[in-house]
C-alpha positions as CSV (number, residue, x, y, z in Angstrom):
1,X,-16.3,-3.5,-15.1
2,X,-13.1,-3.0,-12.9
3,X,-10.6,-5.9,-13.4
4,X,-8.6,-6.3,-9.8
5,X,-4.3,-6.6,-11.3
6,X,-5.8,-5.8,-15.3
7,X,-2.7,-4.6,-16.6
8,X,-0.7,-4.6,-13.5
9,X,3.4,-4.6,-13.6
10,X,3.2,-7.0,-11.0
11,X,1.7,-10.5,-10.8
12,X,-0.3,-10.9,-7.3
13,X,0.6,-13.4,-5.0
14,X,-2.1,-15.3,-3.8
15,X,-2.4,-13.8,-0.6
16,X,-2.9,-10.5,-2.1
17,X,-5.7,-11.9,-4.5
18,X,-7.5,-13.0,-2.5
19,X,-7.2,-10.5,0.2
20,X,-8.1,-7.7,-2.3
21,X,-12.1,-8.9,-2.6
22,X,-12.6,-9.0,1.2
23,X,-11.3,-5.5,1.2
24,X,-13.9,-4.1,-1.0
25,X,-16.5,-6.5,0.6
26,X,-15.9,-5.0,4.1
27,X,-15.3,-1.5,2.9
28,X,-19.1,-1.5,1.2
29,X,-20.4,-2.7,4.1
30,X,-19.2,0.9,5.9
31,X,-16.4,-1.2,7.8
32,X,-12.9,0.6,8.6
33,X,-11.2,-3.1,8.2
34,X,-7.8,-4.0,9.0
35,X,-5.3,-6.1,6.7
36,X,-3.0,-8.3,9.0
37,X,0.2,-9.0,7.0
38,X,3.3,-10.3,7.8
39,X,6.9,-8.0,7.2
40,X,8.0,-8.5,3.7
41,X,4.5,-10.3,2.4
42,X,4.0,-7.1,0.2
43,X,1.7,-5.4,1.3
44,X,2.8,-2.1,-0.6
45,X,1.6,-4.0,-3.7
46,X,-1.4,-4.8,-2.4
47,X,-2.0,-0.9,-1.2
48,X,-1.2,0.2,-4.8
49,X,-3.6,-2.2,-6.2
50,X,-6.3,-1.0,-3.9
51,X,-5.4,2.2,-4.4
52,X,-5.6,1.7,-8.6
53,X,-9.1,0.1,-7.8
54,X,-10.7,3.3,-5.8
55,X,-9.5,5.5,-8.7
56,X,-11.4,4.1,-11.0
57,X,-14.5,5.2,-9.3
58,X,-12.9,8.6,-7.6
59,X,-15.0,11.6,-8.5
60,X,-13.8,15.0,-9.5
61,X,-13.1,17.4,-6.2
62,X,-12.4,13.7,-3.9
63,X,-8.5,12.3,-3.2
64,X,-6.7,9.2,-1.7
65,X,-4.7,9.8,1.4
66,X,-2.3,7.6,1.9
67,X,-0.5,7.8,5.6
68,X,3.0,6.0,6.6
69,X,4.5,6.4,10.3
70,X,7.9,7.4,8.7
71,X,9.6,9.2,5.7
72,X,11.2,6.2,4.4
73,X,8.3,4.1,4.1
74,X,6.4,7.7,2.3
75,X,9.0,7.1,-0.7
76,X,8.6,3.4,-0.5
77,X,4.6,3.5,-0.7
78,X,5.2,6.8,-3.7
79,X,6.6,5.1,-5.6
80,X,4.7,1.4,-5.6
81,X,1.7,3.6,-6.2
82,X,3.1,5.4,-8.8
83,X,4.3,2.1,-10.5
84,X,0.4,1.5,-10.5
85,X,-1.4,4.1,-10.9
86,X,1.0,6.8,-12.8
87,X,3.6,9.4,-10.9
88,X,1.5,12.3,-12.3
89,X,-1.4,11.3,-9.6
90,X,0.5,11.0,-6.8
91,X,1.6,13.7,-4.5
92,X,3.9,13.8,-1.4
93,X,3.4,15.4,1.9
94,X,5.9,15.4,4.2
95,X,9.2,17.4,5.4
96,X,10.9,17.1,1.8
97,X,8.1,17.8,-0.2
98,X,4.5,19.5,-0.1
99,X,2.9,18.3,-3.1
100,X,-1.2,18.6,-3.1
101,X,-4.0,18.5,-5.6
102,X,-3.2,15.1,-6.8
103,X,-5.8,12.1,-6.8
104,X,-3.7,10.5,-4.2
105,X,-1.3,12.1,-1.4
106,X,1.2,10.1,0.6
107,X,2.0,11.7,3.8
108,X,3.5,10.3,7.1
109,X,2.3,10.7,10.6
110,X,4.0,13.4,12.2
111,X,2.7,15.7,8.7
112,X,-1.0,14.0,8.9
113,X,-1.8,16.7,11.3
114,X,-1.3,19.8,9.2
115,X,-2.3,17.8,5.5
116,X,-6.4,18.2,6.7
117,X,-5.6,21.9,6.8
118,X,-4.5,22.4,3.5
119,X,-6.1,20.0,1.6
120,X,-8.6,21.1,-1.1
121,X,-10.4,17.9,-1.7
122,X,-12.0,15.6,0.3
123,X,-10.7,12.1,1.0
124,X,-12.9,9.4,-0.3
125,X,-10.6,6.9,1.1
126,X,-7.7,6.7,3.4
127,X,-5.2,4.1,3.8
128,X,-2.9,4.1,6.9
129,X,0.4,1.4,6.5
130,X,1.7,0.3,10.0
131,X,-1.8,1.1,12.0
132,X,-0.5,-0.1,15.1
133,X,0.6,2.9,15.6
134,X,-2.4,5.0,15.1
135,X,-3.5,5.6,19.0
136,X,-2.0,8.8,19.0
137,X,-4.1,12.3,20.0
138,X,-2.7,13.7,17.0
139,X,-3.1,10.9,14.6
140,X,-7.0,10.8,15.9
141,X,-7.9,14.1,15.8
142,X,-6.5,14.7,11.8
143,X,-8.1,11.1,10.8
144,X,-11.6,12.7,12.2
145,X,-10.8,16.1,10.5
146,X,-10.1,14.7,7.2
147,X,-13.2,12.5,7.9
148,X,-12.6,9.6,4.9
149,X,-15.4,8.4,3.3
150,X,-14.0,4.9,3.5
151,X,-10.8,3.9,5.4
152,X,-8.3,0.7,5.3
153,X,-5.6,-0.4,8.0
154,X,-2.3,-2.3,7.3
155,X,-0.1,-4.0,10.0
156,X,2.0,-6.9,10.7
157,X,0.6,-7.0,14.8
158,X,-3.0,-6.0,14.9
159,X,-3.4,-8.0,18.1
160,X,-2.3,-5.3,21.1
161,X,-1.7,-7.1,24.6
162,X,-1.5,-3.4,26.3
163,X,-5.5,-1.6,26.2
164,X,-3.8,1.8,25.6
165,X,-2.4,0.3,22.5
166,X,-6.0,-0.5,21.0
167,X,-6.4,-0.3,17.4
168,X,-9.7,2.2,18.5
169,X,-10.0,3.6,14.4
170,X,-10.2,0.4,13.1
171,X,-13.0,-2.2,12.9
172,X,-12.7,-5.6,11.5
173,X,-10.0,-7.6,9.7
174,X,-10.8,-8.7,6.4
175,X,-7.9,-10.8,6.1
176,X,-4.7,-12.0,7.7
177,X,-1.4,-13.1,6.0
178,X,0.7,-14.9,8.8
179,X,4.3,-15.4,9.0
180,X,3.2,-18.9,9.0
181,X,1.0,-18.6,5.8
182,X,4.6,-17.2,4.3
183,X,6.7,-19.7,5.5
184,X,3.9,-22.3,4.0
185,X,3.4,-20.2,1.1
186,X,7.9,-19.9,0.4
């Protein structure tokens, strides 16, 4: 049986415990949910964790893809993940480095659109940080090429006032992390 933060370098907040569980609850029930944190709440941490959970069940020939809207936040996420899960699974895919054939692949945005073409596995799930940003053509057309067999969303604003702005990939929120929960929670 999979222990959730079993050996983890990192002790969970409670937001992050909790939030973990409703995850995997939604994501077996076929849902693409979103995870509505507030900047700063950790929500790398909780990626990596998720991320160390899926590998315990990835099978041979399947990967993680793991998408960030810039290069800054691709090194950030690399390395919590690798903190996890080990640097020797995790691979980089973006302009500084093209790295493939690992069990998980960070890429950003702006690279997401050439990753499905080189990719030699398929992606058993996919994890997108900042998903408020996801309504582009490209972003769309790559998500349904590298057609995930499960998929998670991240964001501090979910909620879009503008209708072009729709979060139209994502289909439930398994659990929100307010900036009020934060200020509660110190």
């Amino acid at each position: 049986m999979i222990e959730p933060w079993s050996g983890a370098p990192y002790h969970p907040r409670d937001w992050q415990f909790y939030a973990l569980p409703k995850i995997i609850e939604q994501i077996k029930q076929g849902k693409k949910p979103i995870v509505s944190a507030t900047m700063g709440s950790g929500k790398s941490v909780l990626i990596a964790e998720l991320i160390w959970v899926a590998l315990q069940k990835l099978k041979e020939n399947k990967c993680i893809i793991v998408a960030a809207p810039r290069q800054h936040l691709v090194e950030q996420l690399a390395e919590t993940i690798s903190i996890r899960v080990g640097a020797e699974n995790v691979g980089r895919y973006y302009a500084h480095e093209k790295v493939l054939g690992l069990p998980v692949i960070v890429c950003c945005y702006a690279s997401l659109g050439k990753l499905w073409r080189y990719l030699d596995k398929d992606c058993s799930l996919f994890v997108g940080d900042e998903v408020h940003g996801t309504e582009s053509e490209v972003f769309k057309i790559a998500f349904e090429r590298l057609c995930p067999a499960c998929a998670v969303g991240f964001t501090a604003t979910p909620f879009r006032s503008n209708e072009n702005e729709t979060l139209s990939l994502w289909d439930s929120v398994a659990y929100r992390y307010t900036t009020e929960d934060a200020l509660r929670d110190k």
